[in-house]
N, C-alpha and C positions, 0 to 999 in steps of 0.2 A: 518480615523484619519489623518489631516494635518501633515507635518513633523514637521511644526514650528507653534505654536498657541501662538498669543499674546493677551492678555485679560485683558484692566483693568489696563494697564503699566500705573503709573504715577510716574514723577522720581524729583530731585530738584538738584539745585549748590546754596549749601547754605542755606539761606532762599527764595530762587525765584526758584519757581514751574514751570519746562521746561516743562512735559508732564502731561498733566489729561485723563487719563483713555483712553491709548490708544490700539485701537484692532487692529489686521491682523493673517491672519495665510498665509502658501505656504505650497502648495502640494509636493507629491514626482514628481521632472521635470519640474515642474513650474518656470517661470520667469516672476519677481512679481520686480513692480517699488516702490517708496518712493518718489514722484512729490511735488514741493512747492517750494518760494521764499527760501531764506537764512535765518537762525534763528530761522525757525519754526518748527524745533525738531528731523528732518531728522536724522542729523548724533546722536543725543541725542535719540534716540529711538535704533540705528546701535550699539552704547556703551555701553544700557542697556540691548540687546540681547545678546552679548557678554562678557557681564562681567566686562566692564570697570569704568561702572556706578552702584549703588547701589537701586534698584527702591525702591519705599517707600511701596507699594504696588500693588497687582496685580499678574498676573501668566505668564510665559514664559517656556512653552513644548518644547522640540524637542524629535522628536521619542517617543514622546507617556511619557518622563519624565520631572519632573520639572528640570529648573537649576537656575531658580532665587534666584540671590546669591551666586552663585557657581563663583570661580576668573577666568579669563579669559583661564587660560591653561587647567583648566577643559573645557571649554565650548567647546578650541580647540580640546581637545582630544575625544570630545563625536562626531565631524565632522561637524564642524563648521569653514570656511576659510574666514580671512578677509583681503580684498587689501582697507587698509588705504586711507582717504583723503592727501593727500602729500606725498602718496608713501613708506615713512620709512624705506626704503629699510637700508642693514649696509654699512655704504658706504667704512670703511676699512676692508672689505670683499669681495673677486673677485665676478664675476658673478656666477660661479660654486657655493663655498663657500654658497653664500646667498640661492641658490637653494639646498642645499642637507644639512644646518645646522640646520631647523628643517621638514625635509622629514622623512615621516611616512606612512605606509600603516596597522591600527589595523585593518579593516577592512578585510588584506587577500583578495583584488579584483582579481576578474580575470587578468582582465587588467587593474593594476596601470598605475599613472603619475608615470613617471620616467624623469630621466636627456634627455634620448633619444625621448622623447613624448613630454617634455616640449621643444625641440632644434626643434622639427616637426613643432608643432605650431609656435612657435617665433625662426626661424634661425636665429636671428639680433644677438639673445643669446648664439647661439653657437659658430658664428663669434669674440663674446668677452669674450666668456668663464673664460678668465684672464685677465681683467681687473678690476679694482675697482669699486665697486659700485658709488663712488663719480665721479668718472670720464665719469658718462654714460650721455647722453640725455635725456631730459624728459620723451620722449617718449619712448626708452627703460629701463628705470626707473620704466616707468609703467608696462611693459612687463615683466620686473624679477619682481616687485609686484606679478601680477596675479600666473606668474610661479613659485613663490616661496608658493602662500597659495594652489597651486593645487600639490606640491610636498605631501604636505599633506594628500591629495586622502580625501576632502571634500564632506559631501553629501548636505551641502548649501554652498554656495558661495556667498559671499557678499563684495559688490563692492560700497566704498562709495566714489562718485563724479569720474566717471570709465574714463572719458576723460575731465578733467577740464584740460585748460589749455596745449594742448596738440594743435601740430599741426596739419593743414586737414588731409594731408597723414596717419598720424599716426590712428588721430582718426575712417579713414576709417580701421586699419588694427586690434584695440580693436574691433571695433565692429564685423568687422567679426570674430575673436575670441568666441567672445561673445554669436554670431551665430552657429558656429562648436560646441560649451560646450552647446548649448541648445537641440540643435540635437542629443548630446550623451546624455542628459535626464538631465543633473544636472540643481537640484534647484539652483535657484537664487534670489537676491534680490538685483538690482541695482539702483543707486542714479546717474542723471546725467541731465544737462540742457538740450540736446537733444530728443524734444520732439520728432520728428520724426523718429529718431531711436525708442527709446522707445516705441512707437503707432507698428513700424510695430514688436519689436521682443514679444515684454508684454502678458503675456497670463493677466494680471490684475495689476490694478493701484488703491492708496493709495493717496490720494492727501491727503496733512499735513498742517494742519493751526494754529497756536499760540498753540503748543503742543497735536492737535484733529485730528484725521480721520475727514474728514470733505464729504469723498468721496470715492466711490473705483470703479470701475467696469471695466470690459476689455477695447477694443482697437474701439472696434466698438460704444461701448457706451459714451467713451471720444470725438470721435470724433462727433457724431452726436447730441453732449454738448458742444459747443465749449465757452459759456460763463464760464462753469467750470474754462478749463485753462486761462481764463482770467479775470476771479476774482481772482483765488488761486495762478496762475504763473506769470501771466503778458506777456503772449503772443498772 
């Protein structure tokens, strides 16, 4: 049984139909992309998993139950962690503050995220421990994102748009984040224009076109399709 099965998602804003009958599922430890121009349903598929969007129809599993429909704190609390496109972070809220105001472990893991796990990974975080949110860098921005939905001790993790916007440096230092979280097994499910990151971490890819799967398969089989990404992505 996938941990997350999507089957049949079709969602709408208003009267205009964003998704028709979209499929994917991710395993337990799977890192699983969401590929495609802008507009074409990516982050509107990320907000009808989540709870943000209201699908019209269709089925969305995790762990083996439905939650279609269910409001997003539900969804968070069943182990589902989102780092927002733009980040969101509370910006009059220190670094700490954002990291441990909704830190949660129902789960009972062996080994939680904790303040001290999360300082391991990103020390930039612990260097500004008190500071505001508002006052941080893009780039550390992103870093209390991540850090603040894996306080949460997620069993998917979802990442929409994971280095948009972000500097080289920086972006070399998500992705190896990204790398370290998939080595310790958590699922995921990242959205990001960096096709080459994505090729080499992806265990499968989802290419998204005018609301449809239009495509999926691993890293090996992307590439050795390279008209794929360059009808669906343009590159």
């Amino acid at each position: 049984m996938p941990l997350l099965e999507v089957r049949d998602l079709t969602a709408h804003y208003g009267a205009s139909q964003a998704l028709f009958g979209i499929d994917l599922a991710v395993e337990e430890g799977q890192f699983v992309t969401l590929v495609g121009r802008n507009g074409m349903g990516k982050s509107t598929t990320i907000r009808s998993i989540i709870g943000l969007m209201r699908s019209k129809q269709g089925s969305i599993r995790f762990a083996g139950e439905e939650i279609a429909g269910e409001p997003p704190h539900r969804v968070a609390q069943r182990g589902i962690g989102l780092v927002p496109e733009m980040r969101q972070i509370f910006p009059t809220l220190t670094v700490r503050e954002n990291l441990v105001a909704t830190a949660a472990d129902r789960a009972r893991r062996a080994s939680p995220w904790t303040l001290e796990r999360v300082h391991a990974l990103f020390p930039r975080l612990a260097e500004r421990a008190t500071n505001l949110g508002a006052n941080l860098s893009g780039g550390e921005q992103q870093m209390l994102a991540i850090g603040r939905a894996l306080m949460t001790n997620p069993r998917l993790l979802i990442l929409d748009e994971a280095t948009e916007g972000l500097a080289p440096l920086v972006r070399v230092e998500i992705w190896r984040c990204l790398e370290a979280l998939k080595d310790e097994g958590l699922a995921m499910i990242v959205v990001d224009k960096n096709i080459g990151a994505l090729k080499r971490l992806a265990d499968r890819h989802f290419v998204v076109e005018k609301g449809r799967v239009v495509w999926s398969g691993d890293s090996d089989a992307l590439t050795a399709q390279p008209e794929v990404l360059q009808r669906y992505v343009g590159v």
